[in-house]
C-alpha positions, 0 to 999 in steps of 0.5 A: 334125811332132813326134814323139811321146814314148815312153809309157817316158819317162813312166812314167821320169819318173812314178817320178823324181817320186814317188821325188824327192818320197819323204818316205822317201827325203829323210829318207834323204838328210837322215840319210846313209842310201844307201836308204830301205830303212835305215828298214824295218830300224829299225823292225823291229829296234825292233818286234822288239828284233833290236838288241844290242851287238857282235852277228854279224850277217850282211847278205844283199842288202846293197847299196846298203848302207844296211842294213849302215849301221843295222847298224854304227851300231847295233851298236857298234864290237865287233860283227862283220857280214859283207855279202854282195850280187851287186852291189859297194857302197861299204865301211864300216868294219870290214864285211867284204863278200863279193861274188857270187851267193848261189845259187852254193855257191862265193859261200855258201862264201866267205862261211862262210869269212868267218864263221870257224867262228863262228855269228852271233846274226842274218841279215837278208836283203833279197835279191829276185829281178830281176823277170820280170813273169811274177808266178807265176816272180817268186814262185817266185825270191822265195819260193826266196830265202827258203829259201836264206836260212833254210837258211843261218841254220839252219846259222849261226845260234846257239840263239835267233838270230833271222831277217829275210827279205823275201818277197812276199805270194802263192803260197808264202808261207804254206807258206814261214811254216810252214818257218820256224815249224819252226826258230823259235819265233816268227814274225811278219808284217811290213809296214814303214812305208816299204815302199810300200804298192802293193807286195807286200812284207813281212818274215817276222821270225823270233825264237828259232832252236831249239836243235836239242838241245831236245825242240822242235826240228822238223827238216824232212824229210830234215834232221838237226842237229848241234851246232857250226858246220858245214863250210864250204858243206854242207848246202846245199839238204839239210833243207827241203822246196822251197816255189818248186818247188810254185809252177807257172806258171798257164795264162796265164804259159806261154809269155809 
């Protein structure tokens, strides 16, 4: 008697097929690309014109580093990008990579030490959770994620930089456009051509960080703003107002 196949195998090789036969992820092949995400970032850099040459950019969730990849091309040979991501990736020239957690201070403040006391003009931030398949717990890591990011670029960034954030429609999202909308003058809604239309996944493109010397800048609850670039690792989790912690675990999520 044969045995029967594990339904896990089928769904493997569901997602092989649909990965292999990808338009996106041939054409990622085809141009030297290590994702098909390194198409999202093109078009939304050129929607949003978050190009220019020799900008400082820092890359958060970078690997497998295929957005670092648009970035250097891009950018020019005199641009300074510094990448972070948990996982280690094949170097680039002229990249600086910094490899950890960047939920861990120590990690944030290597990477600060990285920058030199010098802000950047852009963050682009792909970071995501690993998911649970608890929906409203992966929303909550989603959306915190994205407040980490913007409590970095809030620091680092220079008057009328610019922000890239993934995020994931669903609870928290509104609110967490709204965070952005207080250090940002613009801030749009985005869903990239290549990013698969089942899924959840947008980018919240946020142009024109406020200088925080302007009657129009809105500090958060709790935050304050000084010139300069900060010291290395402060302000951490100061200034914002927490959009994951207000996303509960519906009823039928506990205990799962």
């Amino acid at each position: 008697m044969t045995a029967k196949r594990p339904k896990k195998n089928k769904f493997v090789k569901a997602w092989l097929d649909e990965h292999l036969n990808d338009p996106w992820v041939r054409e990622a092949t085809r141009r030297g690309y290590r994702s098909r995400a390194a198409f999202k970032l093109l078009e939304l850099a050129e929607r949003d014109k978050l190009f220019r040459p020799a900008m400082s950019v820092v890359d958060l969730g970078a690997a497998p580093g295929s957005w670092t990849q648009v970035l250097r091309e891009k950018l020019g040979p005199r641009a300074r990008i510094v990448a972070l991501d948990l996982l280690d990736f094949v170097p680039l020239p002229g990249v600086v990579r910094v490899q950890g957690d960047f939920r861990d201070e120590a990690v944030v403040a290597t990477l600060e030490t990285a920058l030199d006391g010098r802000k950047v003009d852009l963050v682009v931030s792909d970071l995501a959770p690993n998911l649970s398949g608890i929906e409203s717990a992966d929303q909550a890591r989603a959306v915190h994620l994205g407040e980490l990011a913007l409590e970095f670029a809030a620091r680092w960034l220079e008057p009328g930089g610019d922000l890239v954030v993934k995020a994931f429609q669903g609870a928290g999202l509104a609110e967490f456009q709204r965070e952005l909308q207080q250090y940002f003058a613009k801030v749009y809604v985005r869903k990239p051509k290549a990013s698969r239309d089942r899924s959840r996944e947008v980018y919240l493109v946020a142009k024109g960080r406020k200088n925080p010397d302007s009657g129009n800048f809105a500090v958060a609850a709790g935050g304050s703003e000084t010139p300069g670039a900060p010291e290395s690792g402060s302000g951490r989790h100061k200034g914002l107002k927490s959009t994951s912690r207000r996303i509960r675990p519906s009823r039928r999520d506990v205990g799962r």
